[in-house]
N, C-alpha and C positions, 0 to 999 in steps of 0.2 A: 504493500500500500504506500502508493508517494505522499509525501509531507510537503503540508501546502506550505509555504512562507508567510509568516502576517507582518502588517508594516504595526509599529507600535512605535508609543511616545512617552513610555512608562520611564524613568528615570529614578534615583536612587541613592542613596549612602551607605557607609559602613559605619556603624557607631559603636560603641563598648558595651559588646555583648549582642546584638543584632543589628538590624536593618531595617533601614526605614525604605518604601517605595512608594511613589506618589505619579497617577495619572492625571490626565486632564482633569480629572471630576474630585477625584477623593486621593487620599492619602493614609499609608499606615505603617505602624511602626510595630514592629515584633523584637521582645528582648529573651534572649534568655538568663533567665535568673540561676544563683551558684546551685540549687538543689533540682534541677534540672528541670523546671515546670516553665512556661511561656506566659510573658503577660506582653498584652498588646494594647492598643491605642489607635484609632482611627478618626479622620476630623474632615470636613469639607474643604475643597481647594478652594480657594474665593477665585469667581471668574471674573477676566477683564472685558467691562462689557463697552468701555470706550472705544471707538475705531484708532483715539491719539495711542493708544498702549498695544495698540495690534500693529501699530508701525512698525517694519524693519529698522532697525538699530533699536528705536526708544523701547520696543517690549523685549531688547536685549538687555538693556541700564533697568527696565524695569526687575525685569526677573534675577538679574545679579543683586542688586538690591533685598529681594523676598528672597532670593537662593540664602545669603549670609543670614536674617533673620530666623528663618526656617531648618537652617544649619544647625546654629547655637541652639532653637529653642530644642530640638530633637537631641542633640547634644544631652542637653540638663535634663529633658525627658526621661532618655536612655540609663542615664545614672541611677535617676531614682525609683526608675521601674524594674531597676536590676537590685535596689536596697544596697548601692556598694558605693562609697564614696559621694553619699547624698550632702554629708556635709560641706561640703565643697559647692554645693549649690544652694546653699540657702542665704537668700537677702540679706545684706549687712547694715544694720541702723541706719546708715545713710540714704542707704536706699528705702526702706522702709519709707523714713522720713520723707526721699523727695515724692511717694508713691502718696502720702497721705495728702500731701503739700495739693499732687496733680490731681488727686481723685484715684487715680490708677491703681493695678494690681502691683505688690511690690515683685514678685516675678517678670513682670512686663516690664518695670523698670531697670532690674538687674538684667534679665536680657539686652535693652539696647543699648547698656553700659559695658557690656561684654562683647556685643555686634560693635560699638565704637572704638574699644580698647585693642579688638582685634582688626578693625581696619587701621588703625592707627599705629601699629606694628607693624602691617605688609608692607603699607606706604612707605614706610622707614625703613623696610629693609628691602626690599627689590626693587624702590623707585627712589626714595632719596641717596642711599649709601651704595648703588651704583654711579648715579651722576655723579656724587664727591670726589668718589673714586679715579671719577675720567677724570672731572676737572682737574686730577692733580698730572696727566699726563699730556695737557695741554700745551703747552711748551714742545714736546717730542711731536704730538700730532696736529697737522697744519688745517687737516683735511674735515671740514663741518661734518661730512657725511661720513667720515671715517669714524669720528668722533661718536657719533650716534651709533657706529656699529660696534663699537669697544663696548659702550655702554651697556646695548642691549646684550651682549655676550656677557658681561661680568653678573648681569641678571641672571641672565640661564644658568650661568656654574652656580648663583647664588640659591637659587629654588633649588636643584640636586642636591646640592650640598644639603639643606635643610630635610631634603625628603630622605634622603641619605642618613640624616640624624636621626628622623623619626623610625627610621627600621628598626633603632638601636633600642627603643625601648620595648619591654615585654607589651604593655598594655594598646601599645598604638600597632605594633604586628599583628594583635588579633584583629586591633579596629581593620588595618587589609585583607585578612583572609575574609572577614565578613564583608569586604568590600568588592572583596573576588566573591563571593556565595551570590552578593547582588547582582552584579555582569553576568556572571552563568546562567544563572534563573532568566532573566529577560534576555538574552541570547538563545536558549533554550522555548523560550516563547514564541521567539521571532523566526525560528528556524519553521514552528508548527509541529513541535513534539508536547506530546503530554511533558505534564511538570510533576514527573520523581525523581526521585534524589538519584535512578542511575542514569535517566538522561539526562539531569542537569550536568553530574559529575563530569562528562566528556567532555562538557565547552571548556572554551578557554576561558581566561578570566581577564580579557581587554576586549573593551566595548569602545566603539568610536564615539561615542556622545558620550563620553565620560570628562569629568569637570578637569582631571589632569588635563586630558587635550585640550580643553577650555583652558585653562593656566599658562600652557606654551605657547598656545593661540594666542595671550593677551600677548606677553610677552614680547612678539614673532611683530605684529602689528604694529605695539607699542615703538620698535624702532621703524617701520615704515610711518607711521604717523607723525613723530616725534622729527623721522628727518625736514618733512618740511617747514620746522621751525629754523633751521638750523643750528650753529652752537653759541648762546648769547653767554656774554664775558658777566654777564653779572648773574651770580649765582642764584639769589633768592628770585629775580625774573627769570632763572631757567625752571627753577623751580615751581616756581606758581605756574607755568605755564605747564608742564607735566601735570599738575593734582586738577589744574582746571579741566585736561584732555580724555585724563584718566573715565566718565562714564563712553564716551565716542569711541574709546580702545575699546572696554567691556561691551557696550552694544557690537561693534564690528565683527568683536573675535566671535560674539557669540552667534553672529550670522553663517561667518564661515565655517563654524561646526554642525549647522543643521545644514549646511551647502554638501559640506563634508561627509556626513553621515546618509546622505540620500542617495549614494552609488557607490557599485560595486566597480567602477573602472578602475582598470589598472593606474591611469593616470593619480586618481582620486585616491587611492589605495596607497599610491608613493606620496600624495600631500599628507596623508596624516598618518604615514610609517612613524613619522619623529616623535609624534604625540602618543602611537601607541606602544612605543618601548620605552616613554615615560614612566608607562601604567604598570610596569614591570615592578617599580621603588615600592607602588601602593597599592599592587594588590598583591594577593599571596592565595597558592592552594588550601583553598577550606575544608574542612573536617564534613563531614554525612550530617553530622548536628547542625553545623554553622548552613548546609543549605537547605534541609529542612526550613529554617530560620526566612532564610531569603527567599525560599517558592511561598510558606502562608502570608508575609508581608506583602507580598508582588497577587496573591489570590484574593485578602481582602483590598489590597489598593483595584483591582480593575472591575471587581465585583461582578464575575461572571457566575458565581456560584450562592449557592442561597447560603441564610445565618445559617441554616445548618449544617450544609454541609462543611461550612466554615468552621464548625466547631467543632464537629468532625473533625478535618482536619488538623486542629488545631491538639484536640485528645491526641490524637494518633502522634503528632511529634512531641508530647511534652512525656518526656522520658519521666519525669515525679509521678507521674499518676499510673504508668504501667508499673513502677517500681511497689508504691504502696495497694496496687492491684495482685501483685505479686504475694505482698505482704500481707492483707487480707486473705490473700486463697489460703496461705500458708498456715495462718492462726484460727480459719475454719478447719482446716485438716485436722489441726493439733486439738483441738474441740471437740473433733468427733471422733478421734482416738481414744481422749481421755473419757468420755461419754460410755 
């Protein structure tokens, strides 16, 4: 029997201890917890019903924008739906405070203090402290456009470099292997095979729409973009001029990845080879559990199946409940021996 192909727009993360995946419509997130049972979370996608936010580029700035919100909050989600490291996520007086001050949730507050703190970290490390950088090499290089290319190179070593570090930790390794369970499952999808863990198990785990390529993509852009300012002697206007460009790189790159991802031509297949042996640093082979993980997160986000079967499902992978099913049949046994 041939395997039809489906085109799909499902997309997704790897967080600590599952995977979140999110459709046009809905979104969900699946954890698993240390005693091996599953707790999940599922929420409405807000649709953009403006024609200005369906614009090419602008619903690119738009959705990088909800991408980082939507990141963090799934982030602090995942923590506390896992009971590990909750503390690390709860509101600090200040926030509390400014939460009362707004009216606001103090979670919503601590989120976009977190969405701030962490764009205000990339900025400063792959866009200000490569330009420094160049500028000090200024003198040696004569060339505006040359200059622009150092730049953008000292960025790319600089993101390896950091994705390079993150391998190094225990806790962000698993975040990739659940990050490969999420590429498998919707690759697995899109090929048109049922979704069990032996068919997922075969895909690879580099998906072309995957936010690395989006990364290299800004990247890649950011020095075609950036060359036509050329290279201005006064540092804080090289700079404002970068932080002001910075959504038109993120709308751009994000075109050229849904350009990217809509063919199989060989041509199209060598534009985003670079982007997908990125995907190599963040993702990693996941465990039968970890994709378990990523096909019910990927079956409640597209909702083709009813709550029951959902739940179903959802029995079937939470390894706690076959265990204390076990454990049950065991101390009926032992009951009716003693009997």
């Amino acid at each position: 029997m041939s395997k039809e192909a489906k085109k799909s727009t499902v997309g997704g993360q790897g967080v600590l201890g599952g995977v979140m995946m999110r459709s046009p419509k809905k979104a969900a997130l699946a954890v698993r917890k240390s005693d091996g049972d599953i707790a999940t979370k599922t929420w409405e996608v807000e649709q953009k019903k403006s024609w200005f936010a369906r614009l090419p580029v602008v619903r690119g700035v738009i959705n990088f924008i909800d991408m980082l919100f939507t990141g963090v909050g799934v982030l602090m989600d995942a923590a506390k739906m896992s009971e590990e490291g909750t503390e690390e996520f709860e509101p600090s007086k200040f926030e509390k405070f400014v939460a009362g001050k707004l009216g606001k949730k103090a979670e919503d507050v601590m989120m976009f203090f977190a969405v701030i703190i962490a764009v205000v970290l990339a900025v400063l490390l792959f866009f200000m402290l490569p330009t420094f950088l160049t500028s000090l090499l200024k003198d040696a290089i004569q060339s505006p456009l040359l200059l622009n290319l150092v730049d953008g190179l000292i960025r790319i070593v600089i993101l390896v470099l950091y994705m390079l570090g993150c391998t190094l930790m225990k806790d962000i390794k698993d975040v990739f292997r659940y990050h490969g369970a999420e590429h498998k499952t919707i690759s697995c999808y899109e090929a048109g095979e049922e979704l069990t863990v032996e068919n997922v198990r075969k895909y690879r785990t580099l998906h072309p729409r995957c936010g690395t390529s989006y990364l290299l993509l800004v990247m890649l852009v950011t020095v075609l973009v950036y060359s036509f300012f050329g290279w201005s002697d006064n540092l804080l206007l090289r700079m404002g001029l970068r932080l002001l460009m910075l959504p038109i790189i993120a709308g751009v790159a994000y075109e050229v990845l849904k350009l990217l991802a809509m063919s199989d031509h060989i041509l199209v297949r060598a534009l985003r080879w670079p982007g997908m042996q990125l995907q190599r640093l963040t993702t990693a082979q996941p465990t039968d559990e970890m994709i378990e993980i990523g096909i019910l997160a990927f079956e409640m986000a597209l909702e083709e199946k009813t709550p029951e079967q959902l739940a179903a499902l959802k029995e079937q992978f939470s390894h706690k409940k076959a265990e204390e099913s076990a454990a049950d049949q065991e101390a009926q046994s032992q009951e009716a021996e003693q009997a």
